[in-house]
matplotlib code that plots the C-alpha trace (Angstrom):
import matplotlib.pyplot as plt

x = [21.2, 24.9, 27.3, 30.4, 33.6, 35.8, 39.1, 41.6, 45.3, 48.4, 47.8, 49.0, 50.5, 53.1, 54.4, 53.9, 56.8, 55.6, 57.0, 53.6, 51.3, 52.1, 51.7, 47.7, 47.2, 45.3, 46.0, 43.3, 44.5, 43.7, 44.6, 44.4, 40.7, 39.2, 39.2, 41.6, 42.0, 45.2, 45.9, 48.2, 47.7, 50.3, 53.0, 50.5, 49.1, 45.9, 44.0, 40.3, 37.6, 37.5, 34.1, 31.1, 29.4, 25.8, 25.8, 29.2, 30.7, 34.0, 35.5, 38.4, 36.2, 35.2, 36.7, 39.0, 39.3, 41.2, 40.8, 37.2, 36.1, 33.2, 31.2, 30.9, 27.0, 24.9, 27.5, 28.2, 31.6, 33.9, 36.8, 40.4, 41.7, 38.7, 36.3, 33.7, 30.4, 30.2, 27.2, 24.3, 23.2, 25.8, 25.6, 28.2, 31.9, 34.5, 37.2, 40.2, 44.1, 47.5, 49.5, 53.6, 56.5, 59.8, 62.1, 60.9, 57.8, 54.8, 52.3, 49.3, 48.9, 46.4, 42.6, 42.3, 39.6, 36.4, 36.4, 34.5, 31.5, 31.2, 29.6, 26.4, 27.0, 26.5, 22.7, 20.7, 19.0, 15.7, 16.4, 15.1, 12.8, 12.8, 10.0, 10.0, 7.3, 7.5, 9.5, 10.9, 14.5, 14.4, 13.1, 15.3, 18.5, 17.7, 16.9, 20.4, 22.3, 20.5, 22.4, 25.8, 26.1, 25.7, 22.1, 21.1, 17.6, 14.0, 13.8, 10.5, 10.3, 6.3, 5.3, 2.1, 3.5, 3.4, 6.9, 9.8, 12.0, 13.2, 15.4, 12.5, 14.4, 14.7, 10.7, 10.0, 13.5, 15.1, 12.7, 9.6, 11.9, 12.4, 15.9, 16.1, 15.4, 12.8, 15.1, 17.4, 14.8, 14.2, 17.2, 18.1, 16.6, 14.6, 17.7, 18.8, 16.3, 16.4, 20.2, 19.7, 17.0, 14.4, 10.6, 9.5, 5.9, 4.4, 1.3, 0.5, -0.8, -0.2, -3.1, -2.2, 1.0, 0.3, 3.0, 1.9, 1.7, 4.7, 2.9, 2.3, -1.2, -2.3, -5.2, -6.0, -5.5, -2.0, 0.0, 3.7, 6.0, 8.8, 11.4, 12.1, 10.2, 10.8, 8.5, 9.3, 6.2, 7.3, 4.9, 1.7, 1.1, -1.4, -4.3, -6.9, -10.3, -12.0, -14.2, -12.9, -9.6, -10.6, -10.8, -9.0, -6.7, -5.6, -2.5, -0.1, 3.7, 4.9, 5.4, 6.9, 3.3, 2.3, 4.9, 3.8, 0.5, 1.7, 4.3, 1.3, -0.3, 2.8, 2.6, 4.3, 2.2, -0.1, -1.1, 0.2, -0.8, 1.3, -0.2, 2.6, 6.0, 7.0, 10.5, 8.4, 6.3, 9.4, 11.3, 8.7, 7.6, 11.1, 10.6, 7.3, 9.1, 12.1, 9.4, 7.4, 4.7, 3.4, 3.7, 2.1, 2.8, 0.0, 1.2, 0.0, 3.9, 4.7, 8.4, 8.6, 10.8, 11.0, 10.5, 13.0, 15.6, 15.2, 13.9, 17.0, 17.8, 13.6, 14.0, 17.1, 14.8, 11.9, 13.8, 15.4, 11.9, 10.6, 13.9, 12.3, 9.1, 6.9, 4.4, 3.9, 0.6, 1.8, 0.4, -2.7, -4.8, -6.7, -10.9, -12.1, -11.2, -14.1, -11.4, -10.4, -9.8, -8.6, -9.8, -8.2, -9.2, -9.2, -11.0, -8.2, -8.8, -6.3, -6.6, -4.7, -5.1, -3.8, -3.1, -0.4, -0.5, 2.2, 1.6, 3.6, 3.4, 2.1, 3.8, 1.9, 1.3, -1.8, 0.3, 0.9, -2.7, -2.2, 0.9, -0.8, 2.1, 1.2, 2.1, 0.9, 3.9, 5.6, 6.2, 9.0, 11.8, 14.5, 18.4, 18.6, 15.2, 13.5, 9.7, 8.3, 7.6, 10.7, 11.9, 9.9, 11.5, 10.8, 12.9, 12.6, 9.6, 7.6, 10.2, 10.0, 13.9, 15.7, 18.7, 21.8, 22.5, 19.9, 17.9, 15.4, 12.7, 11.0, 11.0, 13.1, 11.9, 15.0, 15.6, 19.8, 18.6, 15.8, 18.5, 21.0, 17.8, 17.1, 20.8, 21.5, 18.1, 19.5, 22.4, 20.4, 17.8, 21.0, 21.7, 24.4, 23.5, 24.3, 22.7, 21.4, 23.5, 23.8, 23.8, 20.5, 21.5, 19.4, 19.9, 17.4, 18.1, 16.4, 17.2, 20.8, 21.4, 22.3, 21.3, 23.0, 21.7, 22.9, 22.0, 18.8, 17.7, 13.4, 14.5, 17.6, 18.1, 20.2, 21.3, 24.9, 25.6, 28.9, 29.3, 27.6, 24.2, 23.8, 26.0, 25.1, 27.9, 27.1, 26.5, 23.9, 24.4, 21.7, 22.5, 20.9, 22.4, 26.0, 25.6, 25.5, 22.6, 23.0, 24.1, 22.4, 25.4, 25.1, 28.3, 30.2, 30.0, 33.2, 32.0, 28.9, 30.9, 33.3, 30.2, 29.0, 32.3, 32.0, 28.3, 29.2, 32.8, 33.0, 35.9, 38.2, 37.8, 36.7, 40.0, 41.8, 40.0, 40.1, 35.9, 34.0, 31.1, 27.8, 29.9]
y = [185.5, 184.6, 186.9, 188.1, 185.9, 187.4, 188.6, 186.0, 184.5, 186.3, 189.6, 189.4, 192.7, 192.0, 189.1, 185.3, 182.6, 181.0, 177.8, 177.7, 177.7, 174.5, 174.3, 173.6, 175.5, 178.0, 180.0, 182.2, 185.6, 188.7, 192.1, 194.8, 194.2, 192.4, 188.1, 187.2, 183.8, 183.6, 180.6, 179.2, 177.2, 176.2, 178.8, 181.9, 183.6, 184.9, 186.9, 187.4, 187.9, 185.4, 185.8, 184.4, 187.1, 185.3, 185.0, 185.8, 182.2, 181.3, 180.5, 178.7, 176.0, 175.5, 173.5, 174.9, 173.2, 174.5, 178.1, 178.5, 178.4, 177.0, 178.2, 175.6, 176.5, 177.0, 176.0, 179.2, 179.1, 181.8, 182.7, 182.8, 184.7, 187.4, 186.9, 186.7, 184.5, 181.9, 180.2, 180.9, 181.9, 184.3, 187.5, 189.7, 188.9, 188.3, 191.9, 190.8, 192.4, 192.5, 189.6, 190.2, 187.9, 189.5, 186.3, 184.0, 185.9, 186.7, 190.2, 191.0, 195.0, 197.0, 196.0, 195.5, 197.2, 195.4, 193.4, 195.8, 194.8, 192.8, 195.4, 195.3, 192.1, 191.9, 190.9, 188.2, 191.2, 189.7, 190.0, 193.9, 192.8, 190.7, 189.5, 187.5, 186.1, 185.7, 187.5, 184.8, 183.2, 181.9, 185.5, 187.3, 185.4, 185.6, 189.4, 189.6, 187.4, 189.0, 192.7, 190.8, 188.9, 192.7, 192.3, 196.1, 196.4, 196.3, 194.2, 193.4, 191.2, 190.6, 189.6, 188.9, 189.1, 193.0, 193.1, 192.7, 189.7, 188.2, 185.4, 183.0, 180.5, 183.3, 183.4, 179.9, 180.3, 183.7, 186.0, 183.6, 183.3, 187.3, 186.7, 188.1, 192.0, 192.7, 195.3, 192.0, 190.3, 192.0, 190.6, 193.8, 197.4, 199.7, 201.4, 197.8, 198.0, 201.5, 201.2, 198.2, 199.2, 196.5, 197.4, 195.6, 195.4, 194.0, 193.0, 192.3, 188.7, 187.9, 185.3, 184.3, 184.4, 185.0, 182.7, 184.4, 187.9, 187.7, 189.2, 188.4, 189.7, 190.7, 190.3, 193.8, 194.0, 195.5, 193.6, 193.2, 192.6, 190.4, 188.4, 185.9, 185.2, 183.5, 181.5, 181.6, 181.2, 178.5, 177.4, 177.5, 176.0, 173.2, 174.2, 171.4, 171.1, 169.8, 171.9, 175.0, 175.5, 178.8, 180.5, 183.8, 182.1, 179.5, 180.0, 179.1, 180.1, 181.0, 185.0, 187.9, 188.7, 185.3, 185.6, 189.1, 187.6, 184.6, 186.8, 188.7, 185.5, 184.1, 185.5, 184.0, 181.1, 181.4, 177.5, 176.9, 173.3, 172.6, 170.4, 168.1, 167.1, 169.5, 171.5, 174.2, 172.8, 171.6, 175.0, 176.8, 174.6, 175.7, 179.5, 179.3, 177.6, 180.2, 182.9, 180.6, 179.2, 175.8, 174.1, 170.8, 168.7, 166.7, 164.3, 161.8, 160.1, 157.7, 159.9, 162.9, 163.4, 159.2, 159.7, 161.6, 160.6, 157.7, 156.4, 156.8, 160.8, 161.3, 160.0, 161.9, 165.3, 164.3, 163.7, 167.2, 168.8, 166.5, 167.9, 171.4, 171.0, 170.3, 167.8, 165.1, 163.4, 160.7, 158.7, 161.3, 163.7, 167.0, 166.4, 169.7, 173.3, 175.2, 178.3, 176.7, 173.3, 171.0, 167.8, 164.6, 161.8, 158.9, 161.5, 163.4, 166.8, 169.5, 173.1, 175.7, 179.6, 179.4, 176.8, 176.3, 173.8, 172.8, 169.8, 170.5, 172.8, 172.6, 173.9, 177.1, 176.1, 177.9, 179.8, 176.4, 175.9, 179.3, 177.8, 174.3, 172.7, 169.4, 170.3, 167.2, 167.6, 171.3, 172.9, 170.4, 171.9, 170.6, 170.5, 174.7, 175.2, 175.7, 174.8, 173.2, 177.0, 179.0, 181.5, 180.5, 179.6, 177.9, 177.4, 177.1, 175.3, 175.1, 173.5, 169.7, 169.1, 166.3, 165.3, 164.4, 162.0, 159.9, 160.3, 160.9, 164.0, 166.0, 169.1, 170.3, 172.7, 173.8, 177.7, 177.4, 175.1, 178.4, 180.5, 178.2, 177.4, 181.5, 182.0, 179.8, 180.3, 184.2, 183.2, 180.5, 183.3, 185.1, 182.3, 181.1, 177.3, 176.5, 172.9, 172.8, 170.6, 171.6, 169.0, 170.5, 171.5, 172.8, 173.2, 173.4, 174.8, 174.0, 175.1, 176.0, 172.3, 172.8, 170.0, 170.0, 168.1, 167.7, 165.7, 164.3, 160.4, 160.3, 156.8, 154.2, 151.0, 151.6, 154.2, 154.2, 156.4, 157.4, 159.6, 159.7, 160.6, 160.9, 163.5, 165.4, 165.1, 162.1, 161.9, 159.8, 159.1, 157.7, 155.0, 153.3, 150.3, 150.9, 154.1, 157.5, 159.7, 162.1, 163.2, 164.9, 165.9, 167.0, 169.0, 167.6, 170.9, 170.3, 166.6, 167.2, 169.9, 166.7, 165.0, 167.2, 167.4, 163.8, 163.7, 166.4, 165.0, 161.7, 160.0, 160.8, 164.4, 164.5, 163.2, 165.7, 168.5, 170.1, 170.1, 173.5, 171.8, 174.1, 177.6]
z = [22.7, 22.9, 24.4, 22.5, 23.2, 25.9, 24.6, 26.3, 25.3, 24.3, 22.8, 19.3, 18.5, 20.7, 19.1, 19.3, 18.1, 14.6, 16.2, 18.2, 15.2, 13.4, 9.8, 9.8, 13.3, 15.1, 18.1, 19.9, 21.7, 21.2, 19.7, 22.9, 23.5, 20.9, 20.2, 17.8, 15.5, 14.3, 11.5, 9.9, 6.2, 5.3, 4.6, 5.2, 8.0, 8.6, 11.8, 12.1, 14.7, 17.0, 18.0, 15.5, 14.1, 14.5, 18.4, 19.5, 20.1, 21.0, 17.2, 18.4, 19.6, 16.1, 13.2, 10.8, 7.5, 4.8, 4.8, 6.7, 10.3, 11.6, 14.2, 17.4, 18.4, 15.0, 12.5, 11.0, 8.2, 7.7, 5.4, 7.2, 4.5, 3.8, 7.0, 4.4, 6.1, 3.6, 5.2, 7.3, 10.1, 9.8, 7.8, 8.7, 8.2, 10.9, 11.2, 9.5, 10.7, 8.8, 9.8, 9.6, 9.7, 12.0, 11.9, 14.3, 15.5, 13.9, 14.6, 14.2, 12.9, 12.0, 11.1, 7.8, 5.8, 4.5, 1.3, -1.4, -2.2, -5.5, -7.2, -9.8, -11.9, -15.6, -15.6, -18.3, -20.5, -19.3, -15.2, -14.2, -10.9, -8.5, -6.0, -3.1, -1.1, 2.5, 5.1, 7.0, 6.8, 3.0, 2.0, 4.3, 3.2, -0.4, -0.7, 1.1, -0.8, -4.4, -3.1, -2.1, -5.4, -6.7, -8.8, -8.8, -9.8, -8.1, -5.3, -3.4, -0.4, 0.5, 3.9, 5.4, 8.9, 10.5, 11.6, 9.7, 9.4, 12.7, 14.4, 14.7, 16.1, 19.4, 19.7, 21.9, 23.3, 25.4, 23.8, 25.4, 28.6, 29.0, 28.5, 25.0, 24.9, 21.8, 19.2, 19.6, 17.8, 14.1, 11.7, 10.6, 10.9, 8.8, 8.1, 6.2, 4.1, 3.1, 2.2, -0.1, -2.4, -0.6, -0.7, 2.1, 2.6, 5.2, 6.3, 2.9, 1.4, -2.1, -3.1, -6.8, -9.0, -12.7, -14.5, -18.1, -17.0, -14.6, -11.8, -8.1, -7.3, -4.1, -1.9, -1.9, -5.8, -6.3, -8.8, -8.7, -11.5, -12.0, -13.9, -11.1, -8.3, -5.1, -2.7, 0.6, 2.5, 4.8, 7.2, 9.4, 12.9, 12.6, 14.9, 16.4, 15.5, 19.1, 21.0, 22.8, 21.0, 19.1, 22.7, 22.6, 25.9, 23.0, 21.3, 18.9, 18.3, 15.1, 14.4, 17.0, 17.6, 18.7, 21.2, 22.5, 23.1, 24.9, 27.2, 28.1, 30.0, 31.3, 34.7, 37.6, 39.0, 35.7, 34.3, 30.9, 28.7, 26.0, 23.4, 21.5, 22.3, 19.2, 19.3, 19.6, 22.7, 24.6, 24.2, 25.3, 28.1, 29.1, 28.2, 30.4, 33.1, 33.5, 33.5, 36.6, 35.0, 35.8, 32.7, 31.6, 28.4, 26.4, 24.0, 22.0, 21.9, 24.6, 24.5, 23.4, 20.3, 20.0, 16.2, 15.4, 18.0, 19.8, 22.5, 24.8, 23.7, 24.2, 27.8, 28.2, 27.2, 29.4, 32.4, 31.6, 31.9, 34.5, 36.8, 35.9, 37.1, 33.9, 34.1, 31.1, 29.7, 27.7, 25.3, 25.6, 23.3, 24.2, 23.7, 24.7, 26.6, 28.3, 28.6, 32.3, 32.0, 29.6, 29.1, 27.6, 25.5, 28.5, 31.1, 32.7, 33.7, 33.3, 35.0, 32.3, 32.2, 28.9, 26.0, 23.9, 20.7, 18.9, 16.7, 13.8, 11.1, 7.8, 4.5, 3.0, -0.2, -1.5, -4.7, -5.7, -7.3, -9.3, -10.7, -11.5, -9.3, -7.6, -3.9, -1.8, 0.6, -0.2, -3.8, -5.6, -6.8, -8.8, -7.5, -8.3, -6.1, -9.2, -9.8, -12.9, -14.1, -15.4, -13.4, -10.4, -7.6, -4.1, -0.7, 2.9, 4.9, 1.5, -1.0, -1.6, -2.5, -4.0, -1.4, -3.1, -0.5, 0.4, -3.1, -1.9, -1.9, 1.0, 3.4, 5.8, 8.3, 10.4, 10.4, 8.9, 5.9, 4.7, 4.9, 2.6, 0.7, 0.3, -0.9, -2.9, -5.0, -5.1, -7.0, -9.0, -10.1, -11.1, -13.3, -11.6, -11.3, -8.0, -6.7, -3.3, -1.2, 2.3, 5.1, 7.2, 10.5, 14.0, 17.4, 20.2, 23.8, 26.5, 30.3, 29.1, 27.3, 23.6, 21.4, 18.2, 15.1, 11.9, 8.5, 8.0, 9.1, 8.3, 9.0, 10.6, 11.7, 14.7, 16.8, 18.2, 21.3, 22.5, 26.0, 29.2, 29.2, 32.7, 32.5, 29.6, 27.4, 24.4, 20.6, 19.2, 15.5, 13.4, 10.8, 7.6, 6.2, 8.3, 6.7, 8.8, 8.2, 11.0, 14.5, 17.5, 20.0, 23.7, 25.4, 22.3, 19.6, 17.8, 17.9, 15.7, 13.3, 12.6, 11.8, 9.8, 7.4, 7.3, 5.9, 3.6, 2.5, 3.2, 5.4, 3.2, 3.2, 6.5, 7.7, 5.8, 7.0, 3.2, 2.2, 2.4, 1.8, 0.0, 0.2]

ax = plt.figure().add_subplot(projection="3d")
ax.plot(x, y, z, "-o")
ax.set_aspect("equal")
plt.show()
């Protein structure tokens, strides 16, 4: 977890000159003991939170443009003028103060009260219940965004995990590591719930939707009504077929509980194998590593993460976890596990207490076969996240999406682009006719380097990389045809948030600062 930004600078409600804050500029202070932003666009002033409401990061490190702030770590935007989070993985808004002019100074006052909420909105006669299926981050962000945008009536969120919606992302990161205390784990309380009107149920599998009868039926029988439904199941861990891997001492990482049961082996001086050179397998090859595990990597890659960045930014990762002590098996596959030792494909024996795999993930697409939807790579969706069945909807790991950009279809399994996806199919079941555009975005952390990535490049022609590698501070952008598809930074945040304005704007815009992008 992030820490809250220390409250630094000039303390605003003493006064600063409005000389210092040039027509498009910000200032960071503070107001007694709390992180301030203070802005200026064009002839008006605004003060909010300087700290990200997601995982506390410094704000002024971020990129203003226009009148929104974005967040230098996950890419979080706020409102300057309401503190509103307009995008994900931010929920709450930024504290807002009264900004006042006294000739040639400016002060900050008093905190400002909390926009209103927006109220119950004027429904289609035919929307009374909702339902969503699956409790991870499209779910989660869709059941929220359905009570922001004001839609008061039933509202069911089904889960077949036993604990309630968490920050997944945390799981193979400090919450693997022991750096990461467990209540910081779970989204949002029971007490979240309770206030909004959400039935949560959990632990509870829904195994067909009836597209005639409007009902989501579950395995145990009960059937749930709706008007518009949402499928968020996401994904499942791919698990390996060869001898040995259904041991109990086998393990993959998905939900909170798979991390419980891994913590519980990760003793001090315990052996872990990680199959795959996977985010997943990497970050908690790191996890395991702070905690004192031995830790060796089997991969079938001859560099790890060479298909999706490169072959210098892969060397750059395995040297990271070489200088940490993990081991790599390149080039190799796992053939068997007696519970001991683990043997690979050319003969190679390696001693493990425990196994880890993480080879990818799958999309859950069983509802797709009730629904006669084709689903050969995820559920498609048109631009609103819409299936081929009205009033059905799909996002996160299991919606197939058409990309405005590149044209073409496919998945995206990064934890910010199922929240976008789960909020902007809220409004869209609302009838609000919003098209998916976000630029996906993720970040992976490993041994305290943050790797930024943003936009989406299944494929390039050449890789440009600007910065020193050696020392940990570089951009790598990805391009098709002389055309930038994306950009994984190192030690350069407000580098990749430039990038990303320019993939969602264009150079134009993203010289001027002025696109919000998907808000």
């Amino acid at each position: 977890m992030g820490e809250t930004a220390a409250a630094t600078g000039p303390d605003f409600s003493e006064g600063v000159r409005l000389a210092e804050l040039p027509l498009h500029g910000t200032l960071a202070g503070r107001v007694k003991d709390e992180p301030v932003l203070l802005t200026r666009v064009n002839d008006e002033l605004f003060a909010v939170g300087g700290a990200c409401t997601h995982y506390g990061a410094h704000l002024a490190a971020g990129l203003v443009t226009g009148e929104t702030v974005r967040c230098p770590w996950h890419h979080a935007c706020f409102s300057l003028r309401t503190g509103a989070a307009l995008r994900s993985p931010a929920f709450d808004p930024l504290p807002r103060w009264r900004v006042e002019r006294e000739g040639a100074l400016v002060f900050v006052r008093e905190k400002e009260t909390a926009p209103a909420p927006a109220g119950t909105m004027a429904l289609p006669a035919d929307i009374s219940s909702m339902v969503i299926v699956g409790g991870g981050a499209a779910g989660f962000a869709s059941a929220d965004a359905l009570r922001r945008l004001g839609y008061g009536g039933r509202l069911t969120m089904i889960s077949s995990d036993r604990d309630p919606p968490c920050d997944r992302p945390n799981l193979s990161k400090d919450y693997l590591a022991g750096t990461a205390q467990e209540e910081w784990v779970p989204l949002r309380d029971d007490g979240y719930y309770r206030d909004r009107a959400i039935d949560l149920r959990l632990d509870t599998e829904i195994v067909a939707i009836d597209a005639q009868e409007r009902t989501a039926v579950a395995r145990s029988g009960e059937a749930f009504p709706f008007d518009r439904l949402l499928i968020a199941t996401g994904s499942e861990p791919i698990s390996l077929r060869a001898p040995g891997f259904d041991r109990p001492n086998v393990h993959t990482l998905r939900s909170l509980a798979d991390a419980r049961h891994i913590i519980e082996r990760a003793e001090a001086g315990a052996r872990a194998a990680i199959i795959g050179s996977s985010f997943i397998g990497l970050e908690a090859a790191a996890a395991l590593r702070t905690r004192g595990v031995e830790v060796a990597v089997i991969s079938h890659a001859e560099i790890p993460f060479e298909r999706i960045f490169g072959s210098e930014v892969g060397r750059f990762l395995q040297r990271l976890h070489e200088r940490n002590g993990v081991r790599f098996h390149l080039g190799r596959t796992a053939s068997e596990f007696d519970g001991h030792v683990l043997t690979l494909d050319k003969g190679e024996k390696v001693e493990a207490d425990f196994v880890l795999v993480g080879v990818g993930v799958g999309p859950r697409t069983a509802l797709a076969a009730s629904l006669d939807l084709t689903a050969e790579d995820g559920i498609p969706v048109d631009e609103y996240l819409e299936t081929s069945v009205s009033g059905i909807f799909a996002a996160g790991d299991v919606a197939n999406y058409p990309d405005p950009r590149s044209g073409r279809r496919g998945r995206i399994e990064h934890w910010v682009t199922a929240l976008e996806q789960g909020r902007i199919a809220a409004a869209n079941m609302l009838g609000l006719r919003k098209p998916f555009s976000h630029v996906p975005f993720f970040w992976s952390e490993q041994y305290g380097t943050a790797l930024r990535y943003v936009g989406r490049a299944p494929r390039w022609d050449e890789v440009r990389i600007d910065g020193d590698m050696d020392a940990g501070a570089f951009t790598a952008r990805y391009f098709e045809n002389g055309e930038l598809r994306a950009s994984a930074s190192v030690g350069r945040d407000r580098e990749n948030l430039e990038d990303e304005l320019f993939l969602e704007c264009g150079p134009e815009s993203a010289e001027n600062k002025s696109c919000r992008g998907n808000q």
